[in-house]
C-alpha positions in Angstrom: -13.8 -38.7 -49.1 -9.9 -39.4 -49.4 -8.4 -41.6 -51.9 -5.5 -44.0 -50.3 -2.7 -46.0 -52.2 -2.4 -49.6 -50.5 0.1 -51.7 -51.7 0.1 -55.4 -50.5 2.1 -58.1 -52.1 3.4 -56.0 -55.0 -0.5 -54.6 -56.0 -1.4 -51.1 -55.5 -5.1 -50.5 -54.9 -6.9 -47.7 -54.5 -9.4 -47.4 -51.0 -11.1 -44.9 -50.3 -11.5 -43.3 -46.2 -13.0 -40.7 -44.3 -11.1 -38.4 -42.1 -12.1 -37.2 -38.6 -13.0 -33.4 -38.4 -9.7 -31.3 -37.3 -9.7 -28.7 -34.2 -7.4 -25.8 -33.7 -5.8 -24.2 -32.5 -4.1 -26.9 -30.3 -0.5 -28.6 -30.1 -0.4 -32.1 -28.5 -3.8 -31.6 -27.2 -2.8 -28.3 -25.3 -4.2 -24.7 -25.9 -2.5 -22.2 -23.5 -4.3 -19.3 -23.3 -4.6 -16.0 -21.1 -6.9 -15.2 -18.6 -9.2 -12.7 -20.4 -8.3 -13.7 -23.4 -11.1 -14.0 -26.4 -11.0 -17.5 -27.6 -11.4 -18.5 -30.9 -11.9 -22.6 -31.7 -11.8 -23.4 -35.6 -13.8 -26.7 -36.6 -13.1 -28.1 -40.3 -14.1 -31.0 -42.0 -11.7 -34.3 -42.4 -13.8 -35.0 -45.9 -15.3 -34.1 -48.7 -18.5 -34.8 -47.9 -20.8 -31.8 -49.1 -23.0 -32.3 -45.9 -20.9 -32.2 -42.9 -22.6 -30.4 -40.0 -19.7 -29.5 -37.8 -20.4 -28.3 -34.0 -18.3 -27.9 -31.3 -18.3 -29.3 -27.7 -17.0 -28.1 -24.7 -16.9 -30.4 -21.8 -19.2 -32.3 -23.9 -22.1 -29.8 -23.9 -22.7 -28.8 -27.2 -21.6 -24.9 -27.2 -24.6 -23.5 -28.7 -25.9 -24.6 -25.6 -24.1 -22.7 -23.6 -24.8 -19.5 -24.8 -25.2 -18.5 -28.8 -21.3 -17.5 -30.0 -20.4 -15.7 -33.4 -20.4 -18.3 -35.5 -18.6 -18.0 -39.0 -18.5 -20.5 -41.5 -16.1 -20.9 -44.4 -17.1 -23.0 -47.5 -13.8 -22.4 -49.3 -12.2 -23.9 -45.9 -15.2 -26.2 -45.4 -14.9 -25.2 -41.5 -17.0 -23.3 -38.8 -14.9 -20.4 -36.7 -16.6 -20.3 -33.1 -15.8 -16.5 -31.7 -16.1 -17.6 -27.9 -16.2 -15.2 -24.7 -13.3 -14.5 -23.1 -11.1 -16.7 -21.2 -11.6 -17.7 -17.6 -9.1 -19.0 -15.2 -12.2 -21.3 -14.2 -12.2 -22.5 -17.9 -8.5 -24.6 -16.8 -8.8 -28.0 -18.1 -11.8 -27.8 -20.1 -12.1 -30.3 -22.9 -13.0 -29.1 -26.8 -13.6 -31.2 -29.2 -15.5 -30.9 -33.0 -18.2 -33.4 -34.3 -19.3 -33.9 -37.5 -22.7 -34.8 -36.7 -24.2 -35.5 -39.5 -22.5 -38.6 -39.3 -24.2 -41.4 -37.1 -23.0 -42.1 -33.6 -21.9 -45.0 -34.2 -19.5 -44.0 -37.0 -15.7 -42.9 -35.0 -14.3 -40.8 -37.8 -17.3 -37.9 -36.6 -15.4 -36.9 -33.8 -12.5 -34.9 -33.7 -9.4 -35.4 -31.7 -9.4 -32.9 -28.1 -8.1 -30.0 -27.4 -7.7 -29.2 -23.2 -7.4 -25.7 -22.0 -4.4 -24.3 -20.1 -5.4 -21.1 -18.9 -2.5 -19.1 -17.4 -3.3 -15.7 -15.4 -2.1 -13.0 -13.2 -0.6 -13.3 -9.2 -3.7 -12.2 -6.5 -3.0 -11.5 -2.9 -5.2 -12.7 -0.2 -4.3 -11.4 3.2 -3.4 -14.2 6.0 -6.0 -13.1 8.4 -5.6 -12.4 11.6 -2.1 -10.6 11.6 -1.3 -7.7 13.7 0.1 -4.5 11.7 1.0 -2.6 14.8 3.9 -4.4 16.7 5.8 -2.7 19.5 9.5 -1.5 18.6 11.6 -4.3 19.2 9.6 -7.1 17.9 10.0 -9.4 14.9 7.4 -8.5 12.6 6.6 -11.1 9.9 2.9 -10.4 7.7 2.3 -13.0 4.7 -0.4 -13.6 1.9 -1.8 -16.6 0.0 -1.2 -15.7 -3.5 -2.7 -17.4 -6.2 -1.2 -17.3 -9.8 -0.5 -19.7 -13.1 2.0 -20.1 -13.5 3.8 -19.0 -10.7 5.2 -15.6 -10.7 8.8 -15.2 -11.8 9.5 -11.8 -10.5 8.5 -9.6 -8.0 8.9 -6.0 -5.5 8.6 -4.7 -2.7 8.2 -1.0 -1.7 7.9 1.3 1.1 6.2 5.0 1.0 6.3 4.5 -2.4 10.8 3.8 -2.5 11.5 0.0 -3.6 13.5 -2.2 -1.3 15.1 -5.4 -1.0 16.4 -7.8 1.6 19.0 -7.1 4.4 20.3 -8.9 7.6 17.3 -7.4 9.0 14.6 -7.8 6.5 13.5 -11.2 4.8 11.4 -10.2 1.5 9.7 -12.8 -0.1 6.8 -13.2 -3.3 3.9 -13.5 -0.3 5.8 -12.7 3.0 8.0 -10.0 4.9 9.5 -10.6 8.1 11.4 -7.7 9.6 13.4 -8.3 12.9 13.8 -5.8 15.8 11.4 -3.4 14.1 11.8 0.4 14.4 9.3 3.2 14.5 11.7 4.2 11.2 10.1 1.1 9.6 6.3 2.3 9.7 4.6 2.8 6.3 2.5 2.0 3.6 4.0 -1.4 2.1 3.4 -2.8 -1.4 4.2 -6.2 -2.9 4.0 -6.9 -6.6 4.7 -10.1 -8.4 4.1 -10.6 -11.9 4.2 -13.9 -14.6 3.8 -13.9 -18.1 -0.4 -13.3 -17.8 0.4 -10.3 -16.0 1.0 -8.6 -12.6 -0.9 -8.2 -9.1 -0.4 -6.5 -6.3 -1.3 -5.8 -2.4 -0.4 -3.7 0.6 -0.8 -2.9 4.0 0.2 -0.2 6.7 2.7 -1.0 8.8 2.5 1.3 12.4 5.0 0.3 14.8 4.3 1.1 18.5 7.0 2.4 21.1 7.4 3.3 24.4 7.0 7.0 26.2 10.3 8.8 25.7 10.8 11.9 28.1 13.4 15.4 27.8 14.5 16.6 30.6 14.3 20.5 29.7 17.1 22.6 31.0 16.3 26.3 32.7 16.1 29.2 30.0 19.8 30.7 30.3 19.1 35.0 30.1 22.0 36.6 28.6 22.6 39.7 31.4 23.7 42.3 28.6 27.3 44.3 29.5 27.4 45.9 32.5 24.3 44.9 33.9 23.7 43.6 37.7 22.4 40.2 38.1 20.0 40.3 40.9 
């Protein structure tokens, strides 16, 4: 219970008022979290009351339900700490809220204000299928992923045998896509492509085998040196 000043037309009086549980952590409804991340929720009560039962909700399912977490309470703090598993990137945009439920349903200060989930985590390559990796010398070569990542990567490489490499006139390098024109058998190799945001990095790679034609030497006849004086016959 929380004591209030009101003044109307120049008398002060004293009401009392009950305050709605508090979540956290959270700012303007938002917790941005990691993918992998251990997540822990704190529930505390908006009162006095020396019977608040406080339990929190995700998605509206109460979370006991979903699987027992470490649960911790603090009297001093007259609030419940919920240890939860770790972070998911399938847990983006899940609602949290606490509920005071030894309040009755029909009372509005039981339920706390929400909290949704932003869940950020690291780039992953998916091949385009279907994409040859053995072009003939001469050929534009072009290979690409789908790459999935929040947010969206804000750096990233490309190497070949191992020796990092950037664009030229003949090579377009991209966060998902190479395209190399008039290919060479010098361009054959292993290549890698990392990208990386603030959850982390990923990575993928491919061999690149470039084809070419039958190339023939015409050898020349052996030349015998005839030593001094000698007779060629």
């Amino acid at each position: 219970m929380m004591a209030v000043l009101i003044s109307f037309l120049g008398l002060t009086m004293i009401c009392s008022t009950i305050a709605v549980p508090t979540i956290s952590p959270g700012n303007l409804g938002r917790l941005k979290v990691i993918e992998g991340s251990p997540l822990v929720i704190t529930c505390a009560a908006g009162d006095e009351n020396n019977h608040v039962m406080l339990i929190l909700y995700w998605n509206g399912t109460e979370v006991q339900a979903m699987g027992p977490p470490k649960r911790t309470i603090n009297a001093t703090a007259r609030a419940v700490i919920y240890q939860l598993r770790l972070v998911a990137r399938s847990d983006n945009g899940s609602v949290l809220n606490c509920q005071d439920d030894s309040k009755p349903p029909s009372d509005t200060d039981r339920t706390s204000n929400t909290v949704t989930l932003i869940v950020s985590y690291a780039p992953s390559y998916s091949a385009v299928s279907d994409q040859l990796l053995n072009p003939v010398e001469g050929d534009t070569f072009t290979y690409s992923y789908v790459i999935r990542a929040d947010p969206q990567p804000d750096s990233f490489t490309w190497t070949r045998d191992t020796v990092p490499f950037s664009s030229t006139e003949r090579i377009a390098l991209n966060v998902d896509s190479i395209s190399i024109s008039s290919v060479s058998r010098s361009d054959s190799g292993v290549y890698v492509v990392t990208a990386s945001n603030v959850a982390g990095s990923g990575s993928a790679n491919f061999t690149l085998n470039v084809y070419f034609t039958p190339e023939f030497a015409t050898l020349l006849p052996k030349v015998q040196k005839l030593a001094a004086g000698a007779v060629f016959t």
